[in-house]
N, C-alpha and C positions, 0 to 999 in steps of 0.2 A: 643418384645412387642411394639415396635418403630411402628408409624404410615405408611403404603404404599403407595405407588404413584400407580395408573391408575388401574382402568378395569380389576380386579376380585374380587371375592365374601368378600375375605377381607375387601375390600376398603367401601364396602357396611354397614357395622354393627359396631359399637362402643361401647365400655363401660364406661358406667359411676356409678361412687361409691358415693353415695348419704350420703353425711357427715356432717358434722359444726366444728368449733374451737374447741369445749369441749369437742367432743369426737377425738380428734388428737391424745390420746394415744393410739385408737387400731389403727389406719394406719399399724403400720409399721408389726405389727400381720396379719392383712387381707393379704395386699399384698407378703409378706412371705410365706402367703398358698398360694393365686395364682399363683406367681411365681411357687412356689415346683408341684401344684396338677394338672394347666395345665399350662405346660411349652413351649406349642408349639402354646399358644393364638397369633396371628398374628393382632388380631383387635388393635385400640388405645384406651388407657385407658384413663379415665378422673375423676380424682375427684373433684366433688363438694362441697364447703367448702364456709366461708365469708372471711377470709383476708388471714389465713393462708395458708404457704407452705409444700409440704411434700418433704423435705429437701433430704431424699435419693431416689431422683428422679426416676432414672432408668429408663425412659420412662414413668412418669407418667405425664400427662398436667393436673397442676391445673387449675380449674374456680374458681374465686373469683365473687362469680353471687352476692356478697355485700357488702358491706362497716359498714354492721350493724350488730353487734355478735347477735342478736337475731330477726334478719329477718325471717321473715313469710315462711316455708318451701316450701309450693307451690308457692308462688312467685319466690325462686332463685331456685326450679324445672324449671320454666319457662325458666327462663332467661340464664340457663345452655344450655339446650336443645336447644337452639334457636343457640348457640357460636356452637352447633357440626353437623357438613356438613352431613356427612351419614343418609340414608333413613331409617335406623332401627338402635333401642340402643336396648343394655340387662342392664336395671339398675340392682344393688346391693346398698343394706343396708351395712353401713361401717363394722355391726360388724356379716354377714355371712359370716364366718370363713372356709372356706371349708377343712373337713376334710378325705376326698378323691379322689384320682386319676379322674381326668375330662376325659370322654372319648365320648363326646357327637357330637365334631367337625362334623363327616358325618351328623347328624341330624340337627346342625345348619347351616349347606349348605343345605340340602334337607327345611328346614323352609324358607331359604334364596327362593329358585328358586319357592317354594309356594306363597308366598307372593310378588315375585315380578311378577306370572302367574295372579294373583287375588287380583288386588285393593282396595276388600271389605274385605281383612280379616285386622282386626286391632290389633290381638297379640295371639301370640304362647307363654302359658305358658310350660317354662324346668321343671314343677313342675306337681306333682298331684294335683288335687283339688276336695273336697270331693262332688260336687254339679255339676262337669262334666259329660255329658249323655256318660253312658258307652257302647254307643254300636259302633262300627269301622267305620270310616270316610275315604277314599279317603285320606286320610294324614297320614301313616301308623305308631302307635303308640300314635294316638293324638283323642281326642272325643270331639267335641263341646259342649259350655259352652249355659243355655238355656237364655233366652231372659232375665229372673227376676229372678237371686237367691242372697246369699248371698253373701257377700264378692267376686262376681264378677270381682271389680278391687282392684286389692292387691297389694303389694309391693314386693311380691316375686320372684323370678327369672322369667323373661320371654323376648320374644327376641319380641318387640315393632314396629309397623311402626309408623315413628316418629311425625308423621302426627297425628296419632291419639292420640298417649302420650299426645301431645300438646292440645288436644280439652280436654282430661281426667282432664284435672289440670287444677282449679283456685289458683290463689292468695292469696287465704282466709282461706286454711287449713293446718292444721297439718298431717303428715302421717296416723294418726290414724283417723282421721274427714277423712280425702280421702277416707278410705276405706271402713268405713260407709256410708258417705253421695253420695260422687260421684259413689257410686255401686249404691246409685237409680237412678243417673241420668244415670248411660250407660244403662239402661233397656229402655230409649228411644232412644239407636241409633241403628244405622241398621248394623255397623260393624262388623263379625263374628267375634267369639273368642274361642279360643282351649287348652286345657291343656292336659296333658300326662291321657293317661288311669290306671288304679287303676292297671291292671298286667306287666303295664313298668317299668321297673327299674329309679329312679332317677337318674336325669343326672347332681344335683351337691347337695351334700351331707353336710352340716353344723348345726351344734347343734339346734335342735328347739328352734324358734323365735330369735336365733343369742345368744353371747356370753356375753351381757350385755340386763340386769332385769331391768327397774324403775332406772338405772343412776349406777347399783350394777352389779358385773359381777358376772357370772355364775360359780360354780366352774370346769367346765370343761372348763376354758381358762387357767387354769393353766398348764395343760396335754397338750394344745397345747403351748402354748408359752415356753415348751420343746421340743417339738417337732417340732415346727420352731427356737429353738435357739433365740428367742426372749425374750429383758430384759423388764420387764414389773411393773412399782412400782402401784403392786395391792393397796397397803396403802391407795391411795390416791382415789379411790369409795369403795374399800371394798366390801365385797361379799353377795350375797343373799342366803340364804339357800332354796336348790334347792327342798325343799320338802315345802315351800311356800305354803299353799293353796292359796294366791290370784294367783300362779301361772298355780293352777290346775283348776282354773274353767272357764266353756265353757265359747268361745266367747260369744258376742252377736249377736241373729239374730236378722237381720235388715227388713228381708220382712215380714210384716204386721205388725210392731209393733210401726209404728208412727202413727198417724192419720194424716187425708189425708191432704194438703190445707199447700203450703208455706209460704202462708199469714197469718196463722192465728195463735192467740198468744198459741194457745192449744199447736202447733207444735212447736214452738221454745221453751216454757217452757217443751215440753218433750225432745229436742236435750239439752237443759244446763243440764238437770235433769242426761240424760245420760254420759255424759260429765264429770260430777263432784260427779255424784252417783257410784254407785257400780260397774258398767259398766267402770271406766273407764281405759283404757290400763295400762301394766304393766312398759311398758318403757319412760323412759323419753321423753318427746317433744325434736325434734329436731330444 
C-alpha cells in the first residue's frame, strides 16, 4: 500500500478516508478491512483527520488539513485534496467498512484510461445509483447520470477527477449539506458523470450508510470487528438499534422542493427548516 514512484496507472489515483479526531476509534477497523478485502491496493492512502495520528501506520499518510477539532468539513475537504499529487482520488467515509473481497482493480484501470481519453468526464461512481439512466454507454458496465437528479453528488464510493472534486466542494458545508445542496449546483456544470448500472455487481461491498448511526454504531460492527480481530470499547458511543425508524425513512428529495431564488429569505428559511426538521441526517456531523 506504500506510495509508487513513476508512469503507471498506480501512480495516477489515490485514496483518501475522509475522517475527524472523534471518530479515530473506527480507523483501525476500516483499515483492517481494507487491508484483508483488497490486499493488492497499490494506490497511496491518505487519511484525513484535524490533529490526530493513526499510530499503526502501515503505509497510511495522515493530513492534518487543521488545527481546529471542529473545522468545517468542506473546508479541510479542500485543503486535503489540494496536499495529494494524483489526477484522480476514490474518497471513502471512515466508517465504510468493507465487508468483501474487492475485485474491481481491472475496472478501476479501464475508469483510469477513460477518463484520462476524455477531459470532460468528472467521476465514475464504483457504486449504483438509483437515478443513473439505465441504458449502456460506451463505458462498459457504467450509465450516465442525467443533468438534474437527486443526490447527484454523494459521498459514496467513486473514482473522482481531482479537478473536478475540487470545484464540487465549498468550505461551508457539512457532508450532508454537500450532498443536498451542491447536487443543485452540479446540475449547472457540463462534466459527465457515471455510475454502475442496476445489473452490475457491486464492486465494494459495506453495511449500508457505514457502521456508525447519529455518533451510535451499528450493530453489525460488532461481527466485523470479529472478523478483523479488532479490540473495539463499543461502551464508549453505544449502539443504535438497527430497527430505528428514523433510520428507515426515505431520503430527502431535493429536485423541486426548494423554491427557486438564492437570495431570497423563503429559501434559506426552507434549507434551516430542513436542516433542523425531520429531514435531518442520521449520522453525526463530521
Amino acid at each position: 500500500m506504500n506510495q509508487l514512484s513513476a508512469s503507471n496507472k498506480d501512480n495516477k489515483c489515490a485514496i483518501i478516508v475522509n475522517s475527524c479526531d472523534a471518530f479515530s476509534d473506527v480507523w483501525e477497523l476500516f483499515f483492517k478491512a481494507l487491508r484483508c478485502q483488497w490486499p493488492d491496493c497499490k494506490f497511496p492512502i491518505y487519511l484525513n483527520t484535524e490533529t490526530k495520528q493513526y499510530h499503526k501506520n502501515q503505509g497510511i499518510i495522515t493530513i492534518n488539513s487543521s488545527s481546529k477539532k471542529k473545522d468545517c468539513w468542506g473546508r479541510r475537504y479542500k485543503e486535503a485534496i489540494k496536499r495529494i499529487e494524483t489526477p484522480y482520488i476514490i474518497p471513502f467515509l471512515d466508517d465504510f467498512v468493507l465487508s468483501r473481497r474487492f475485485d474491481g482493480q481491472k475496472t478501476i484501470e479501464d475508469v483510469i484510461t477513460w477518463m484520462d481519453k476524455n477531459p470532460d468526464i468528472g467521476v465514475f461512481y464504483l457504486h449504483k445509483h438509483p437515478n443513473v439512466i439505465q441504458s449502456k454507454t460506451e463505458y462498459n458496465g457504467f450509465g450516465i447520470m442525467p443533468q438534474k437528479c437527486d443526490y447527484k453528488l454523494t459521498t459514496a464510493v467513486g473514482l473522482w477527477r481531482k479537478t473536478f472534486l475540487d470545484k464540487c466542494i465549498k468550505g461551508i458545508e457539512n457532508p450532508w449539506e454537500w450532498e443536498l445542496y451542491a447536487t443543485k449546483r452540479s446540475w449547472r456544470y457540463h462534466e459527465k458523470m457515471y455510475a454502475l448500472l442496476e445489473n452490475e455487481n457491486e464492486l465494494f461491498e459495506f453495511p449500508f450508510g457505514g457502521v456508525i448511526w447519529r455518533g451510535l454504531w451499528h450493530p453489525v460492527a460488532i461481527e466485523l470487528a470479529k472478523e478483523y480481530a479488532v479490540k473495539i470499547d463499543f461502551s464508549r458511543r453505544g449502539f443504535m438499534n438497527a430497527d430505528d425508524p428514523y433510520r428507515l425513512k426515505q431520503a430527502y428529495s431535493i429536485h423541486g422542493h426548494f423554491p427557486k431564488g438564492l437570495l431570497t429569505t423563503e429559501f434559506w428559511s426552507q434549507v434551516i427548516k430542513k436542516i433542523n426538521g425531520e429531514y435531518r441526517r442520521v449520522r453525526c456531523e463530521k
